[in-house]
PDB file with SEQRES, HELIX, SHEET and CRYST1 records, atoms N, CA, C and O in Angstrom:
SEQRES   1 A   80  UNK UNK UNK UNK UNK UNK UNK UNK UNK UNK UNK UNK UNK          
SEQRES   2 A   80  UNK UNK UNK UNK UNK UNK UNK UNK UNK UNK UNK UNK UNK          
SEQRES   3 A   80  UNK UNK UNK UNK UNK UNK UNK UNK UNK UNK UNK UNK UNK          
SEQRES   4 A   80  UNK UNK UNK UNK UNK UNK UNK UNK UNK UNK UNK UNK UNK          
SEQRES   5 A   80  UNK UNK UNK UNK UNK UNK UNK UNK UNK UNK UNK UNK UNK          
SEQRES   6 A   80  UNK UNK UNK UNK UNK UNK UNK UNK UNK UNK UNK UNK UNK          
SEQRES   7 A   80  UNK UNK                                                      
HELIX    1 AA1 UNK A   41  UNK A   79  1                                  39    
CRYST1    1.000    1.000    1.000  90.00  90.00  90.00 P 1           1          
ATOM      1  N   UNK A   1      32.309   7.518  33.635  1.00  0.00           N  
ATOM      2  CA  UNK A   1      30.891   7.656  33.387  1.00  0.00           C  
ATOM      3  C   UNK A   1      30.167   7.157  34.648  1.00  0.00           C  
ATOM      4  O   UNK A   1      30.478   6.087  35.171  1.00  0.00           O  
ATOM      5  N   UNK A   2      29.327   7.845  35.060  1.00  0.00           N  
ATOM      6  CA  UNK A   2      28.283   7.742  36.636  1.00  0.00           C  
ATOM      7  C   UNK A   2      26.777   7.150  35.701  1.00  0.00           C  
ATOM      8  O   UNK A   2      26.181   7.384  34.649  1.00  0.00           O  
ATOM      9  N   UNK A   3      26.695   6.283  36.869  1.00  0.00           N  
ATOM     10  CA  UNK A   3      25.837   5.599  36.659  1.00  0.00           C  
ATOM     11  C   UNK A   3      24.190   6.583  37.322  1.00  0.00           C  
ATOM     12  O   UNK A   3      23.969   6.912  38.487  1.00  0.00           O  
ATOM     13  N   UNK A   4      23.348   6.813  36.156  1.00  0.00           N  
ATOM     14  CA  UNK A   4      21.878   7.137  36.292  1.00  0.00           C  
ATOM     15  C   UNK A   4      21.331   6.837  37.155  1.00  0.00           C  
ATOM     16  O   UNK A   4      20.679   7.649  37.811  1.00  0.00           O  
ATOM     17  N   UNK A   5      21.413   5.477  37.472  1.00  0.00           N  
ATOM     18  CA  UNK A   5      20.351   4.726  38.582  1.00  0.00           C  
ATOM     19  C   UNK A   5      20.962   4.900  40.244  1.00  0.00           C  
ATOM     20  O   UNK A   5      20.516   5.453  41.250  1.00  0.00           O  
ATOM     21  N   UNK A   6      22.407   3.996  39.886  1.00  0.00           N  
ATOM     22  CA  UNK A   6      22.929   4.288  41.838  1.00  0.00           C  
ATOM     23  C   UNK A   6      24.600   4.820  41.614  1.00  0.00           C  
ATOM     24  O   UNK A   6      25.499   4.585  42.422  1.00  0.00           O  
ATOM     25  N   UNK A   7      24.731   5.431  40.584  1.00  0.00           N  
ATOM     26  CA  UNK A   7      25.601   6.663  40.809  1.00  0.00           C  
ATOM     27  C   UNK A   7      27.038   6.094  40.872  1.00  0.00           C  
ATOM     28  O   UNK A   7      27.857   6.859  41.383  1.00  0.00           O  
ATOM     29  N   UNK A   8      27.540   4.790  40.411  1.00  0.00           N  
ATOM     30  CA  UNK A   8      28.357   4.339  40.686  1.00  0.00           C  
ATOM     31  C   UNK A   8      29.140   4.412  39.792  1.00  0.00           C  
ATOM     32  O   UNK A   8      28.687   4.073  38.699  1.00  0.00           O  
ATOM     33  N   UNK A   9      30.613   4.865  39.830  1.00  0.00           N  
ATOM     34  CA  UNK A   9      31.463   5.454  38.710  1.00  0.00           C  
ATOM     35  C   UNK A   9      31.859   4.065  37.822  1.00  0.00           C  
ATOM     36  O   UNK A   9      32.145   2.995  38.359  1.00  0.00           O  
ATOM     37  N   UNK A  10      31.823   4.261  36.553  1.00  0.00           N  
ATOM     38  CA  UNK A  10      31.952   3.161  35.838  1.00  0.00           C  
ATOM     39  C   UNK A  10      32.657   3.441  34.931  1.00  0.00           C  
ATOM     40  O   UNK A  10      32.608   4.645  34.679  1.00  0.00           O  
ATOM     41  N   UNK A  11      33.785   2.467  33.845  1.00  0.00           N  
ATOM     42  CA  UNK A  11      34.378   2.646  32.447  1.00  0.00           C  
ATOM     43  C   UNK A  11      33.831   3.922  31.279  1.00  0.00           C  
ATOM     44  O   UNK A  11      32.689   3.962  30.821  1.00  0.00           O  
ATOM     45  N   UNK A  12      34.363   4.397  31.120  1.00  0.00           N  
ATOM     46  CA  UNK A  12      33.947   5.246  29.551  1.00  0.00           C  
ATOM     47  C   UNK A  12      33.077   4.226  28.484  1.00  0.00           C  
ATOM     48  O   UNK A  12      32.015   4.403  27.887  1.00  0.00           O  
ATOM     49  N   UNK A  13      33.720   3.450  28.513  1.00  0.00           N  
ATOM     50  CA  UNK A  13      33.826   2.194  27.038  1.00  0.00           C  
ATOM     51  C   UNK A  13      32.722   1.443  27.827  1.00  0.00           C  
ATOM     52  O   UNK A  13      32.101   0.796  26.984  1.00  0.00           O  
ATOM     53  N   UNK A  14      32.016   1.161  29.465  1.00  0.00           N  
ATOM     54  CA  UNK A  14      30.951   0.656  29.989  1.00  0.00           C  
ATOM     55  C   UNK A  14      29.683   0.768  29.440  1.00  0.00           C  
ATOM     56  O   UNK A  14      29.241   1.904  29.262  1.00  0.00           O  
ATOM     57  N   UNK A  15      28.745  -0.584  29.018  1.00  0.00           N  
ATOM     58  CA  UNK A  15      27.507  -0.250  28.532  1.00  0.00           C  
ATOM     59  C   UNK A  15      26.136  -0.715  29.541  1.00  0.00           C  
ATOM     60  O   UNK A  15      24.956  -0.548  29.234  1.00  0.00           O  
ATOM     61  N   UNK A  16      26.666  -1.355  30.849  1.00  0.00           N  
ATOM     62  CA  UNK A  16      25.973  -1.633  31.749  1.00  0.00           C  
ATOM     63  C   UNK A  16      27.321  -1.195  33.235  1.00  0.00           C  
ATOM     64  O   UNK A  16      28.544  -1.112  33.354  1.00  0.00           O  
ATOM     65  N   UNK A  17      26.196  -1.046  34.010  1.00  0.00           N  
ATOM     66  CA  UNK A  17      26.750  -0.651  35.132  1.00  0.00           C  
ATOM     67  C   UNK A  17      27.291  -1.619  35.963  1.00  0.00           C  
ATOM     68  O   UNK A  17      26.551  -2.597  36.068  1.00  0.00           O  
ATOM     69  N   UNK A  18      28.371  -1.690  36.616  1.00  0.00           N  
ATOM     70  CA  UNK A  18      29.091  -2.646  37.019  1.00  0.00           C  
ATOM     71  C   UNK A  18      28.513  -3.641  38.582  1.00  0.00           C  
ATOM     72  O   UNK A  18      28.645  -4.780  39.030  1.00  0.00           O  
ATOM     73  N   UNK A  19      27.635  -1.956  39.074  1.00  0.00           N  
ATOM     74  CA  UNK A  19      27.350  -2.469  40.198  1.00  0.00           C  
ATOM     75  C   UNK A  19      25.697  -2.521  40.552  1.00  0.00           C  
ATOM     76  O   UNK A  19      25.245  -3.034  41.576  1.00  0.00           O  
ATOM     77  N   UNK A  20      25.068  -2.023  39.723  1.00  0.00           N  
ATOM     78  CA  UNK A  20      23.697  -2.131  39.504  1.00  0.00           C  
ATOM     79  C   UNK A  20      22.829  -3.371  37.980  1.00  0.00           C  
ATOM     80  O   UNK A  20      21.745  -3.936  37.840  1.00  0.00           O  
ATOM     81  N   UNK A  21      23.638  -3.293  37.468  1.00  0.00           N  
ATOM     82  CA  UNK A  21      23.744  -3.674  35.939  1.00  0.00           C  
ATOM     83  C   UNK A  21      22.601  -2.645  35.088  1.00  0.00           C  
ATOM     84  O   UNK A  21      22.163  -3.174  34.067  1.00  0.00           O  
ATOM     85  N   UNK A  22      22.242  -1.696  35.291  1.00  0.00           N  
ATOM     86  CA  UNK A  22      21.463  -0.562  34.885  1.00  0.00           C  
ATOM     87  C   UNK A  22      22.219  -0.596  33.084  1.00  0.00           C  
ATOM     88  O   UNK A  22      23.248  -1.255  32.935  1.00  0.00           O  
ATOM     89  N   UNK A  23      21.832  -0.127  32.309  1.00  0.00           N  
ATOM     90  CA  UNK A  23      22.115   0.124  30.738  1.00  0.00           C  
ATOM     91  C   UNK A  23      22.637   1.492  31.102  1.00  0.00           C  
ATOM     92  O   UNK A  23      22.169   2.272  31.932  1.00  0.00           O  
ATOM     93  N   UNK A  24      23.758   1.645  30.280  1.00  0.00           N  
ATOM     94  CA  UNK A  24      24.855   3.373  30.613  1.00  0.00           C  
ATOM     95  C   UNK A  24      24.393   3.774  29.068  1.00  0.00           C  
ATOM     96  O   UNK A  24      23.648   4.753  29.028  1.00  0.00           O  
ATOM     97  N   UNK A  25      24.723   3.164  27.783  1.00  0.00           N  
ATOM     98  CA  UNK A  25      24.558   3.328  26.666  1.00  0.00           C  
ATOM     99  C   UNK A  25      23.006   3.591  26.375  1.00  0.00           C  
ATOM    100  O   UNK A  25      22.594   2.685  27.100  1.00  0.00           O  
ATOM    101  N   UNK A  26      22.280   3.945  26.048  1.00  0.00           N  
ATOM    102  CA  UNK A  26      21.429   4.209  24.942  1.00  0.00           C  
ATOM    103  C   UNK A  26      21.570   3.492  23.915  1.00  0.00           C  
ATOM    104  O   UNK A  26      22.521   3.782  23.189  1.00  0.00           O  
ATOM    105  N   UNK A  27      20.742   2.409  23.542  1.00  0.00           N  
ATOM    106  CA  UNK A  27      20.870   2.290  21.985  1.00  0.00           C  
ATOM    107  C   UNK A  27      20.057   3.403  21.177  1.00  0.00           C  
ATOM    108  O   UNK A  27      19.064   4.075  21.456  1.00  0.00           O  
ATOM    109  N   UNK A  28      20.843   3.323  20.120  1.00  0.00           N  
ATOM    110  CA  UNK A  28      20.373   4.311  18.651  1.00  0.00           C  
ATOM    111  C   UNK A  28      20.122   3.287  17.884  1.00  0.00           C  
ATOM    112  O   UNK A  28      20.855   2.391  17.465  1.00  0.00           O  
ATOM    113  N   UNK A  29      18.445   3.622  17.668  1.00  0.00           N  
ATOM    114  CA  UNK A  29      17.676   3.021  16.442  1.00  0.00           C  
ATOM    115  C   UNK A  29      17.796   4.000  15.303  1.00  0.00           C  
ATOM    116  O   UNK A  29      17.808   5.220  15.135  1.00  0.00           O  
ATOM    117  N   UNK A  30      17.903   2.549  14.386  1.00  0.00           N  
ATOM    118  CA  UNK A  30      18.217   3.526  13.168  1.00  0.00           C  
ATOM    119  C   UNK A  30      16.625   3.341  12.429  1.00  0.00           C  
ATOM    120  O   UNK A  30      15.905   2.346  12.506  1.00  0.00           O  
ATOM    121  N   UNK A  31      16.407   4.340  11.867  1.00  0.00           N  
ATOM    122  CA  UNK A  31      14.872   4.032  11.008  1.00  0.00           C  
ATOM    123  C   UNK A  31      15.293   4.693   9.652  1.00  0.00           C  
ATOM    124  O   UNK A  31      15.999   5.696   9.551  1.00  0.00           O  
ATOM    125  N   UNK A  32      14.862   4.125   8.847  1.00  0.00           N  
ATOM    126  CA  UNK A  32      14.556   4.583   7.021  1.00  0.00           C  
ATOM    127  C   UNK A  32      13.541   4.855   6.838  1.00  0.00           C  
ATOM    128  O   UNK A  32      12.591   4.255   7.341  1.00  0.00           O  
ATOM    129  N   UNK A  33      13.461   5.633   6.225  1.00  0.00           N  
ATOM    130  CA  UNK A  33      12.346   6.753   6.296  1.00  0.00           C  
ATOM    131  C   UNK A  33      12.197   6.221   4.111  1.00  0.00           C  
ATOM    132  O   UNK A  33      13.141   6.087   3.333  1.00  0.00           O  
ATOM    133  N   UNK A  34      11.108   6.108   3.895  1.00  0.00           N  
ATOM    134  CA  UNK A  34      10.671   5.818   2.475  1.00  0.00           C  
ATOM    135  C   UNK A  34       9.672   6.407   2.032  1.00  0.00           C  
ATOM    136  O   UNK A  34       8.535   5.935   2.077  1.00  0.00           O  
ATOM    137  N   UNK A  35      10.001   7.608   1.505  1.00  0.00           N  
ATOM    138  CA  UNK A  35       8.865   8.730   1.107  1.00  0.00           C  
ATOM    139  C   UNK A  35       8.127   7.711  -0.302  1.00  0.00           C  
ATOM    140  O   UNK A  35       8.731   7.072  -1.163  1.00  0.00           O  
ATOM    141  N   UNK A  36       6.436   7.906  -0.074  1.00  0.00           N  
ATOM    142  CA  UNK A  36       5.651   7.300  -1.066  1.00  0.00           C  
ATOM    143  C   UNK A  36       5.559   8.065  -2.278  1.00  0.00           C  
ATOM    144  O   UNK A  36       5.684   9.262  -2.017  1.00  0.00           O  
ATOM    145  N   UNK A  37       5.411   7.870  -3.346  1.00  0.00           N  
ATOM    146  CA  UNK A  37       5.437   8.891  -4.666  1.00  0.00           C  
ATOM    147  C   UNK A  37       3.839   9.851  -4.239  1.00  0.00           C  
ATOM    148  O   UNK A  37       2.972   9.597  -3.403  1.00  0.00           O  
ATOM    149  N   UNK A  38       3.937  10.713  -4.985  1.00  0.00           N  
ATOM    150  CA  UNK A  38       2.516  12.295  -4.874  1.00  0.00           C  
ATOM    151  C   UNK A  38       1.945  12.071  -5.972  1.00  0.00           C  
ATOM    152  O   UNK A  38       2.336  12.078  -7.139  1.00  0.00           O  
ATOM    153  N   UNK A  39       0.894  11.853  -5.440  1.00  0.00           N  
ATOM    154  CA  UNK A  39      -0.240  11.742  -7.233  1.00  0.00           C  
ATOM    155  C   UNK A  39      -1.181  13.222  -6.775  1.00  0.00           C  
ATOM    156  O   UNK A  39      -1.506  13.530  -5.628  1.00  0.00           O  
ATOM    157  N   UNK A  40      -1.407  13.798  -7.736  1.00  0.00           N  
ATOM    158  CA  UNK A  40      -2.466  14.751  -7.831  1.00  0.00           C  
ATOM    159  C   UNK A  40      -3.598  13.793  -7.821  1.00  0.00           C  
ATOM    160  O   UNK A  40      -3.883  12.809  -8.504  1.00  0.00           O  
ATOM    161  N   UNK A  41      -4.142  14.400  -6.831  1.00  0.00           N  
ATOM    162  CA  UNK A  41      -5.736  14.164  -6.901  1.00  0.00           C  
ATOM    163  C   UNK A  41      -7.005  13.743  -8.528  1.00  0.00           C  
ATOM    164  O   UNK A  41      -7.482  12.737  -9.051  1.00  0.00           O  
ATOM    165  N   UNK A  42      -7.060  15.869  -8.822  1.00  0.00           N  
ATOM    166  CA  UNK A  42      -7.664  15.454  -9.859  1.00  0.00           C  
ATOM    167  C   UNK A  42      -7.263  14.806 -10.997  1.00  0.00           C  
ATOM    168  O   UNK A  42      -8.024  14.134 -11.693  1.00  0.00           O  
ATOM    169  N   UNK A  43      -5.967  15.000 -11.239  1.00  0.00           N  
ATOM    170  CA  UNK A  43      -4.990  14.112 -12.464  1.00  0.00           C  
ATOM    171  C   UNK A  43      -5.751  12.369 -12.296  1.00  0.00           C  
ATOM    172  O   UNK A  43      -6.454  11.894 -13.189  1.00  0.00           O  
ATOM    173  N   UNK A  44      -5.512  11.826 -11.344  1.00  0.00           N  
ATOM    174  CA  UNK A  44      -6.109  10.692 -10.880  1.00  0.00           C  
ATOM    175  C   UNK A  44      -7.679  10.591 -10.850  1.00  0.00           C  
ATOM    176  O   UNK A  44      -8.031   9.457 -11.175  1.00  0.00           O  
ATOM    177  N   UNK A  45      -8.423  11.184 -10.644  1.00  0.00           N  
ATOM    178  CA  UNK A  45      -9.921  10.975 -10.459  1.00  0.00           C  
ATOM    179  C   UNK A  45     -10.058  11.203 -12.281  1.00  0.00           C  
ATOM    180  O   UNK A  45     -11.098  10.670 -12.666  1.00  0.00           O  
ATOM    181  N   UNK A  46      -9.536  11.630 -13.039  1.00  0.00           N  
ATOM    182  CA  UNK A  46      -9.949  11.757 -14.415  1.00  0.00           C  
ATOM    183  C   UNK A  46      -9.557  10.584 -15.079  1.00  0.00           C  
ATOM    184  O   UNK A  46     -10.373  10.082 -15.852  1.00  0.00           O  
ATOM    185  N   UNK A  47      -8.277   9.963 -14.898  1.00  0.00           N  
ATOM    186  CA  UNK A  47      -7.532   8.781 -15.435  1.00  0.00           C  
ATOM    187  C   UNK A  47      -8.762   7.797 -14.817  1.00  0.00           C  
ATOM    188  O   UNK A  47      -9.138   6.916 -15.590  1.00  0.00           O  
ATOM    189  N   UNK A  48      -9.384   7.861 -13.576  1.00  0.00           N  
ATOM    190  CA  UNK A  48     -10.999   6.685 -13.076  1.00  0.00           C  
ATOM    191  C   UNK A  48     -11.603   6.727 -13.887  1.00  0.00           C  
ATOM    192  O   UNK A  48     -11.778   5.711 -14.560  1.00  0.00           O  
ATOM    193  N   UNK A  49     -12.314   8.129 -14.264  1.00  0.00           N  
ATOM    194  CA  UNK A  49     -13.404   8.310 -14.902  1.00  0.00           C  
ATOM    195  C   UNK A  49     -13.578   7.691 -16.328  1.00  0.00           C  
ATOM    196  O   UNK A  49     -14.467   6.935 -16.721  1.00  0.00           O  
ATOM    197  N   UNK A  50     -12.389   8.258 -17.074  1.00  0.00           N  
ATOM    198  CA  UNK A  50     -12.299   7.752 -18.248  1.00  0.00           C  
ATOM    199  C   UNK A  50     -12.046   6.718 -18.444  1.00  0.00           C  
ATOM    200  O   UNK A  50     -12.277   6.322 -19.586  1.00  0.00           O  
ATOM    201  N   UNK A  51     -11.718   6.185 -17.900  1.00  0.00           N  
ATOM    202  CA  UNK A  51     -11.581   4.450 -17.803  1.00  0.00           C  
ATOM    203  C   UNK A  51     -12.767   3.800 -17.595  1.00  0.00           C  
ATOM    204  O   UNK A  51     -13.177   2.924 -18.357  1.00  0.00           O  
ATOM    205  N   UNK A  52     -13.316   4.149 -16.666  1.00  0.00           N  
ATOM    206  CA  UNK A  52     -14.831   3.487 -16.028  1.00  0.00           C  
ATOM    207  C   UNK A  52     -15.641   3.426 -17.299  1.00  0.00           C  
ATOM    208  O   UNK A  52     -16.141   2.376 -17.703  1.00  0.00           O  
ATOM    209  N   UNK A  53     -15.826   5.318 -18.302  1.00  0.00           N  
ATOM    210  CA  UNK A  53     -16.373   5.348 -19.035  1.00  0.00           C  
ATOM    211  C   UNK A  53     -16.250   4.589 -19.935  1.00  0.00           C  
ATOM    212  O   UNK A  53     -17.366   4.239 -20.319  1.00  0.00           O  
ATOM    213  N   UNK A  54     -14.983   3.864 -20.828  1.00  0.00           N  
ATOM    214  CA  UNK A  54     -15.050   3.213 -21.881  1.00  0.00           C  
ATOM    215  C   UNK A  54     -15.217   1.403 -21.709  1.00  0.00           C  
ATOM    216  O   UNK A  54     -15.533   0.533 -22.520  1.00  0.00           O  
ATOM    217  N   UNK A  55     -14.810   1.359 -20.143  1.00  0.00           N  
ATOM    218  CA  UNK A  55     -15.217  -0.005 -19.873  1.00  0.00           C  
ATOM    219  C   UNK A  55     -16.611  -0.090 -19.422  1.00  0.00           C  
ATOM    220  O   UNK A  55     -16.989  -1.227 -19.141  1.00  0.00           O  
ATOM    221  N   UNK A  56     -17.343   0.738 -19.309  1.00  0.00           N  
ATOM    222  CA  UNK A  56     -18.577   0.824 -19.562  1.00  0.00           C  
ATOM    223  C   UNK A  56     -19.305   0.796 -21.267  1.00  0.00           C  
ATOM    224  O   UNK A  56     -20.214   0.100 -21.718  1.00  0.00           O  
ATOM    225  N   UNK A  57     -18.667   1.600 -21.754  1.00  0.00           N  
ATOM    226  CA  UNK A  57     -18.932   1.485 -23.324  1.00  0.00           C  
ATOM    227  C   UNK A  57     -19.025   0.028 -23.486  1.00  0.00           C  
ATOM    228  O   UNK A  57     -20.064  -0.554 -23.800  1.00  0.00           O  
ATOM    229  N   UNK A  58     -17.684  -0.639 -23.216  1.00  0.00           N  
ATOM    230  CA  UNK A  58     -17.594  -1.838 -24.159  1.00  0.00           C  
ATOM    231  C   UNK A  58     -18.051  -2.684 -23.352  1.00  0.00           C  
ATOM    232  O   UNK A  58     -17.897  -3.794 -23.860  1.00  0.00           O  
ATOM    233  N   UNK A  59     -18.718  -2.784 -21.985  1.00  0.00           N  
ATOM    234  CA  UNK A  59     -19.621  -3.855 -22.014  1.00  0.00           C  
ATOM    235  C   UNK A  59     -20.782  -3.660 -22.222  1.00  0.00           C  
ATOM    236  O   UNK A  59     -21.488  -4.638 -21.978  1.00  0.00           O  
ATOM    237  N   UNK A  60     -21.308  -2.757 -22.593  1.00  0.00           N  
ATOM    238  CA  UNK A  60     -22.506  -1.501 -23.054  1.00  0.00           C  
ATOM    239  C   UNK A  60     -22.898  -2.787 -24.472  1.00  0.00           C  
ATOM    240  O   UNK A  60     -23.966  -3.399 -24.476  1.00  0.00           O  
ATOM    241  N   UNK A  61     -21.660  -3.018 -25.721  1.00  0.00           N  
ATOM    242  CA  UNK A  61     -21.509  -3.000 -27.072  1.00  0.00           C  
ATOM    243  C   UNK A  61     -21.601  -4.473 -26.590  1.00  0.00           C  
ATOM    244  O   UNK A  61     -22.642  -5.061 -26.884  1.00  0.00           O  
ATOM    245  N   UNK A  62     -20.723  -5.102 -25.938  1.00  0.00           N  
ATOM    246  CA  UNK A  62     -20.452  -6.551 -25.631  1.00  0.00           C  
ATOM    247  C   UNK A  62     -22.282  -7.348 -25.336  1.00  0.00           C  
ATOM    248  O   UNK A  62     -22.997  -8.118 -25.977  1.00  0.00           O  
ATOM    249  N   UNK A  63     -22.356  -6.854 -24.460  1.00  0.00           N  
ATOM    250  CA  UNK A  63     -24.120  -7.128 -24.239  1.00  0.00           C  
ATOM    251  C   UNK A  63     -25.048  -7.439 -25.388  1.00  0.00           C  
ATOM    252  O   UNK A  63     -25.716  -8.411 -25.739  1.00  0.00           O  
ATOM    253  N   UNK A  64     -24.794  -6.089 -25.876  1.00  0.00           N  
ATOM    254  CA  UNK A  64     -25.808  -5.702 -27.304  1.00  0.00           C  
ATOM    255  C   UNK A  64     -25.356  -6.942 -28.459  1.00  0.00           C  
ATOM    256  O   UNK A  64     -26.128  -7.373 -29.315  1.00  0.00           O  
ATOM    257  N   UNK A  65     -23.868  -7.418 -28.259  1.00  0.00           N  
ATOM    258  CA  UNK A  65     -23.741  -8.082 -29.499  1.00  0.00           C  
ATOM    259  C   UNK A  65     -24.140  -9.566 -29.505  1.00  0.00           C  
ATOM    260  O   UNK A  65     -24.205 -10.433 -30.376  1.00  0.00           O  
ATOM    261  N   UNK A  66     -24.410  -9.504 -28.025  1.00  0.00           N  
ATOM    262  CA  UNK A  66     -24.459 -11.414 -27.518  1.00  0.00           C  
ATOM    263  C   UNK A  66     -26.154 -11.232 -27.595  1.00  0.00           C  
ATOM    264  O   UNK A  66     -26.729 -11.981 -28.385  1.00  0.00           O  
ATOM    265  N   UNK A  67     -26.982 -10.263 -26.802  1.00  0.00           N  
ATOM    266  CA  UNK A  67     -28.272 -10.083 -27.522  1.00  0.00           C  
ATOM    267  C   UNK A  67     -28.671 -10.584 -28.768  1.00  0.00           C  
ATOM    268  O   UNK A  67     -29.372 -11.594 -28.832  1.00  0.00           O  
ATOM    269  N   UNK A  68     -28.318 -10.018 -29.704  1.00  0.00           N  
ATOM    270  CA  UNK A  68     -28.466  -9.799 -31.352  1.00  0.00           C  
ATOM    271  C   UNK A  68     -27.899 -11.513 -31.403  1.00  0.00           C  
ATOM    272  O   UNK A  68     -28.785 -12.360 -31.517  1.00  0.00           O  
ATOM    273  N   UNK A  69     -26.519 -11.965 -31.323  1.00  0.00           N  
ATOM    274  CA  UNK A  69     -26.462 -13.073 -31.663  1.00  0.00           C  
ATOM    275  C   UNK A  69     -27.095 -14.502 -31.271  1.00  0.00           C  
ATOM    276  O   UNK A  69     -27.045 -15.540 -31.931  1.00  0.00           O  
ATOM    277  N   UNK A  70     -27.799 -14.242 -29.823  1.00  0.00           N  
ATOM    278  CA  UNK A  70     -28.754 -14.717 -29.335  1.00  0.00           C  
ATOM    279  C   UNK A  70     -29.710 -14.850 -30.461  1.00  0.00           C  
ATOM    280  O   UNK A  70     -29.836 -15.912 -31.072  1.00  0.00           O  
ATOM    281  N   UNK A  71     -30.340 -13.848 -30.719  1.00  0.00           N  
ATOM    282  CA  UNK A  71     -31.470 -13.393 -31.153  1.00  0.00           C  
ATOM    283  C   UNK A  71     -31.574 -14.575 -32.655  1.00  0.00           C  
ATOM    284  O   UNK A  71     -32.423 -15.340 -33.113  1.00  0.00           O  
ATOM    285  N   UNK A  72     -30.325 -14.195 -32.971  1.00  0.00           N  
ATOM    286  CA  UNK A  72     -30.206 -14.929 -34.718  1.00  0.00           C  
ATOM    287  C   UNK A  72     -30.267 -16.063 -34.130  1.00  0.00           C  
ATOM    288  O   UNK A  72     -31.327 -16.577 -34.487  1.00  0.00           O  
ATOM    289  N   UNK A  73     -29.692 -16.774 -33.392  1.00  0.00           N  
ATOM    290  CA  UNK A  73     -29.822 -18.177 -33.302  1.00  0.00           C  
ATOM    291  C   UNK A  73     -31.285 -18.905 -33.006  1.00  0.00           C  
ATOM    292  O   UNK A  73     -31.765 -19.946 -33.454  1.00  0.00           O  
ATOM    293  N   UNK A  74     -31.849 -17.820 -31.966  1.00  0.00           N  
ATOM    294  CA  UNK A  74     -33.395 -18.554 -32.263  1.00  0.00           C  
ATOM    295  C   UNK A  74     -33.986 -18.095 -33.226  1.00  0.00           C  
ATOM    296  O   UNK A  74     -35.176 -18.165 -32.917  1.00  0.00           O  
ATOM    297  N   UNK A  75     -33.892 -17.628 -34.297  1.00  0.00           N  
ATOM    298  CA  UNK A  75     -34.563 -17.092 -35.331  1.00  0.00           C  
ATOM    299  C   UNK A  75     -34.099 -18.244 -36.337  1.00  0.00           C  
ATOM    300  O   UNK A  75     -35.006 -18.603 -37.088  1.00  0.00           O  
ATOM    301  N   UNK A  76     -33.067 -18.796 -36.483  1.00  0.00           N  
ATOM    302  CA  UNK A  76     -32.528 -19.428 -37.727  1.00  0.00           C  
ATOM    303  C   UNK A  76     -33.349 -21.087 -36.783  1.00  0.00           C  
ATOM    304  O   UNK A  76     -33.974 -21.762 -37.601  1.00  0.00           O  
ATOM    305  N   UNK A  77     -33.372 -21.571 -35.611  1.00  0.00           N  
ATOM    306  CA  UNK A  77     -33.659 -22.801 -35.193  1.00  0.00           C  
ATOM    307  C   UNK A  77     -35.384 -22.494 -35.256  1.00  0.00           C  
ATOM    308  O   UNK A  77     -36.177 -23.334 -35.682  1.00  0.00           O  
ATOM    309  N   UNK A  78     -35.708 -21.403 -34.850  1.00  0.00           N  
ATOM    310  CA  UNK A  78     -37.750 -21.324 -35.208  1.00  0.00           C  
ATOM    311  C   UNK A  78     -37.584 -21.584 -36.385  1.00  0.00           C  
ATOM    312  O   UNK A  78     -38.566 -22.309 -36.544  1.00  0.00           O  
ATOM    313  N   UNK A  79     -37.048 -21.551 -37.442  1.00  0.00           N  
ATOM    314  CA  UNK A  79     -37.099 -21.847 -38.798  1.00  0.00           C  
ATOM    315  C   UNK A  79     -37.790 -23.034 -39.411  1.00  0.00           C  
ATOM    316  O   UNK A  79     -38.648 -23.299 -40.253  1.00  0.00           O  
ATOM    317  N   UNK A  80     -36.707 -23.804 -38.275  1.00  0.00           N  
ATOM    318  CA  UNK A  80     -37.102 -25.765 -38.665  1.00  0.00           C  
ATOM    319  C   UNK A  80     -38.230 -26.381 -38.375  1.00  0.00           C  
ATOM    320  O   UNK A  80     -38.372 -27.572 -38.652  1.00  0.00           O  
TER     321      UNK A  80                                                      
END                                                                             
């Protein structure tokens, strides 16, 4: 194996050059490749919506009920 840089004949089994110290080998990087899962778009923007919508509902109801129970409590203490 000839050396890239100054041409100097070197070992087969050589991973630097004997008389330059130049790299003969190449390392090989290895990479893993990790495909992410595929969501449909609109499948997903509907699973938001409807969600948003009912957690909207129920703090919609939640509000209204602490209102009202508000409400009774100064109504039953104006009493006294």
């Amino acid at each position: 194996m000839f050396c890239r840089k100054c041409g100097e004949e070197n070992p087969e089994n050589a991973v630097f050059c004997r008389n330059c110290g130049e790299r003969l080998v190449e390392e090989v990087k290895k990479t893993e490749v990790i495909e992410a899962p595929t969501y449909k778009k609109e499948s997903t923007q509907n699973t938001q919506t409807t969600t948003t919508s009912s957690n909207n509902n129920s703090d919609w109801l939640s509000c209204c009920l602490c209102l009202v129970g508000i409400f009774i409590i100064f109504a039953i203490l104006g009493s006294f």
